[in-house]
N, C-alpha and C positions, 0 to 999 in steps of 0.2 A: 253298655256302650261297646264292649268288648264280644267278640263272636264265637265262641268255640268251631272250630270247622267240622270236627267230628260229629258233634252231634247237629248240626242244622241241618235240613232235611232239605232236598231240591223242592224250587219252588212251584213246579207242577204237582208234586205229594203234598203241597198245603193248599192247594185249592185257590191258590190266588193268581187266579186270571185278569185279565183285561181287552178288554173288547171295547171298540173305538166304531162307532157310526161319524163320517168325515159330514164336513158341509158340502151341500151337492149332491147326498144321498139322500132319496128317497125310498121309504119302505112300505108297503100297503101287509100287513098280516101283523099278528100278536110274536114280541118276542120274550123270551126265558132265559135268562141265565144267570148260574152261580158264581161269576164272576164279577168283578167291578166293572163296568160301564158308563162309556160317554158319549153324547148323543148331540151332533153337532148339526145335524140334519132333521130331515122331517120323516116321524113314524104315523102311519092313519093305523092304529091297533094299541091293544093293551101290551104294557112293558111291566115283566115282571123282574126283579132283580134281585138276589139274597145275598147281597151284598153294598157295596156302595153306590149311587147310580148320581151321575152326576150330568145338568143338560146346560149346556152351552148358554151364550147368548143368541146364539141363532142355531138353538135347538127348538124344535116345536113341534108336538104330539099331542095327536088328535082320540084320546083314547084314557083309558085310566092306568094310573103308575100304584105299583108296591113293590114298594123297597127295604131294606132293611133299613140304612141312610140315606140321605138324599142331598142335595146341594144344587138350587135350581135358578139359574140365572134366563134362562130362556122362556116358554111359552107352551102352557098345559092348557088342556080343553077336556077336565075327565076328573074322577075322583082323584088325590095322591094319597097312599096310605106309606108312614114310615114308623117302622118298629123300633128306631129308638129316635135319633134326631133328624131331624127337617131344616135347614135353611136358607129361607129366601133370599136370594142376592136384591140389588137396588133394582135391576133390570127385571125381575119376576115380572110375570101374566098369569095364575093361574084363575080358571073359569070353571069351578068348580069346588066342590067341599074338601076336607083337608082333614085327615087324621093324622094325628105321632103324640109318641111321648113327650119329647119335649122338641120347641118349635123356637127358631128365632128366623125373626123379620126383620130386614134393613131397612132403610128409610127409603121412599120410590118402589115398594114392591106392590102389585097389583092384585089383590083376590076379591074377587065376585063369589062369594060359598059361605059355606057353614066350617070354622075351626073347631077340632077338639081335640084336646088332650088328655090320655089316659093312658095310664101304668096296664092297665089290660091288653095294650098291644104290644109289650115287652116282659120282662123279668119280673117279674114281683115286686122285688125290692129297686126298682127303680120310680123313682117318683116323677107324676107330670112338672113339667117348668114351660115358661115363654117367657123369652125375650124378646123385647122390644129394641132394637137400635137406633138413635134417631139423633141427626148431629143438626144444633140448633147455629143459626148466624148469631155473630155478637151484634148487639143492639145497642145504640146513643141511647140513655136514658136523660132526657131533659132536664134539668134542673132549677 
């Protein structure tokens, strides 16, 4: 909780950036970066990201994603590959196959694809999981 100031390092020397696609942009070409990113606009290319990548609800890419994590309320049309977790907000679209370690789904997410999960696209000792979220109405039971 506590920070020591001497030793924390600025935070361009730890690599954590952040890069912002606004709504209203659009991009036609592949992007990269080792930063975290958020994609609130429309990409027609592959997005690579080693880091967190996280798309809007009116983000939508026309292209395949790999991420390290991902966090997807918006609208894929492409492979997504995530090296350790993936999850789909309620507002998800994705249209295509779907790799991570471990995956959770909210209730209202959309996939047209093939899921898998495998400890092969992460550390060793991390194990595959899915979660499923799913929030039921309460119901009159007749009697």
């Amino acid at each position: 909780m506590f920070v020591n100031k001497k030793n924390e390092k600025p935070q361009e020397q730890r690599g954590s950036t952040f890069n912002l696609i606004s709504s209203g942009t659009s991009i036609t070409g592949d992007i990269n970066t080792s930063g975290d990113l958020r994609i609130d606009g429309q990409i027609i290319g592959d997005v690579t990201c080693t880091a967190k990548l996280v798309i809007g609800e009116n983000g939508d890419i026309k292209g395949n994603v790999n991420c390290n994590s991902g966090e997807i309320s918006g609208t894929v049309q492409g492979e997504v590959v995530a090296k350790e977790v993936l999850q789909l907000n309620h507002s998800a679209s994705i249209h295509g196959d779907i790799k991570a370690t471990r995956f959770i789904v909210e209730d209202g997410a959309s996939i047209n694809g093939k899921c898998t999960t495998s400890k092969n696209l992460s550390l060793p000792d991390h194990l595959p999981e899915v979660k499923l979220i799913g929030y039921e109405k309460a119901q009159v039971v007749p009697q």
